[in-house]
N, C-alpha and C positions, 0 to 999 in steps of 0.2 A: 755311808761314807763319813769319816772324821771330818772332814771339812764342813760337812754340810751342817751336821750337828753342834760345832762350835758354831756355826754362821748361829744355827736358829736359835740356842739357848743363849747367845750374847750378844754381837753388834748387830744382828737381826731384829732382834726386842729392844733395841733404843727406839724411844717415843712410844712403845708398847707399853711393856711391862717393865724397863732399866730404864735408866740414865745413861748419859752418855760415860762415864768413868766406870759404872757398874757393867755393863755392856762388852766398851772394848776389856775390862779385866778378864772376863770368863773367856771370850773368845781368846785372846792372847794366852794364857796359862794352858787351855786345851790347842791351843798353835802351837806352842814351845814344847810342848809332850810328844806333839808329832810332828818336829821340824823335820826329820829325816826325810819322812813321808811327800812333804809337800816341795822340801828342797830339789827330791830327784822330780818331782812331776812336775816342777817348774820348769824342766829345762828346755821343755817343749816350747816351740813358737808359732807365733803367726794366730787365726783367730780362735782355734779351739784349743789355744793355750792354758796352763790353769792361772795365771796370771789373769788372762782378759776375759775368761768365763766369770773368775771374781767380781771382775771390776763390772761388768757386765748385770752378774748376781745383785750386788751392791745396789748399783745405780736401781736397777727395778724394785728392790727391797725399800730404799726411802722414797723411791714415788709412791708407790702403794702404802707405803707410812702416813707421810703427809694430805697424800689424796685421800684417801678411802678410810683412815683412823684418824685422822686429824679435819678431815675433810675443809682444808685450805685450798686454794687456787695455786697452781704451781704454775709461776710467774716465769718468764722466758730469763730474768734475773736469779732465781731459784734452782731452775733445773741446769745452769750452770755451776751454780755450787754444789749442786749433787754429783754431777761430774766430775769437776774436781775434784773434790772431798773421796770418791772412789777412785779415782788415778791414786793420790797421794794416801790414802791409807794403804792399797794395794801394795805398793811399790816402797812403803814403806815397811811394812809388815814383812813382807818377800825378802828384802833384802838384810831384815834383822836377823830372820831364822837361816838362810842361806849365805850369811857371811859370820855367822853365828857372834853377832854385835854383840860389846860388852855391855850395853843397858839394859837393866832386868825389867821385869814385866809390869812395873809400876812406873818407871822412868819413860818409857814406850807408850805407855798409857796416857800418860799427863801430855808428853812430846802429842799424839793424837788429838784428845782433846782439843789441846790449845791450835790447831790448824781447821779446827771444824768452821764455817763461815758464822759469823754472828748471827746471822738471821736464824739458819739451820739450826744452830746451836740452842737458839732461843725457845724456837719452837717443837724442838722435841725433847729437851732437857728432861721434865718434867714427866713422869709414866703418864699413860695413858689410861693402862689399866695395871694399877699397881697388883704384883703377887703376892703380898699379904700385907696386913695392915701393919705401919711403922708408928 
């Protein structure tokens, strides 16, 4: 599925192998390619929506980031900003390709970014395991 493979080659691999700005770009560009796709399979609700599989997706992706590759303690402080942070990207993301918003995929980007919790932000900025040497 397109969805899945933007997740894992972009905001899947932040604190892996991306950055957060490197991360949401690929994901985003490969979004915006298949807006159509994900705008009609949005429209479904309730839990096996693809909205709350996301969000869903999301949240388990940076626990097992932070847990298991970072191998930090995920603080009962923590695991709500992963929470959040997968509400608000979802819901963000959703609503730029299905109201087809006028901000391109760098303005979306930077907008993401700058909503990540500091802590969150802090500790996976930085690759884990970089993809080739810079």
């Amino acid at each position: 599925m397109a969805l899945r493979h933007h997740r894992q080659e972009g905001i899947f691999q932040i604190g892996r192998s991306l950055n957060w700005r490197d991360g949401y770009k690929i994901s985003l560009i490969g979004h915006w390619k298949c807006r159509h796709l994900y705008t009609k399979s949005a429209a479904a609700h309730g839990y096996q929506s693809l909205s709350r599989y996301t969000e869903r997706a999301r949240r388990k992706n940076l626990i097992e980031t932070v847990a298991d590759f970072r191998r930090c303690e995920l603080s009962h402080s923590l695991l709500i900003q992963i929470k959040a942070l997968a509400i608000s990207e979802t819901t963000l993301v959703m609503r730029w390709m299905r109201d087809n918003m006028d901000e391109s995929v760098d303005e979306i980007r930077d907008g993401l970014v700058s909503i990540v919790p500091h802590q969150l932000f802090l500790l996976l900025d930085k690759p884990f395991m970089p993809t080739s040497p810079r």
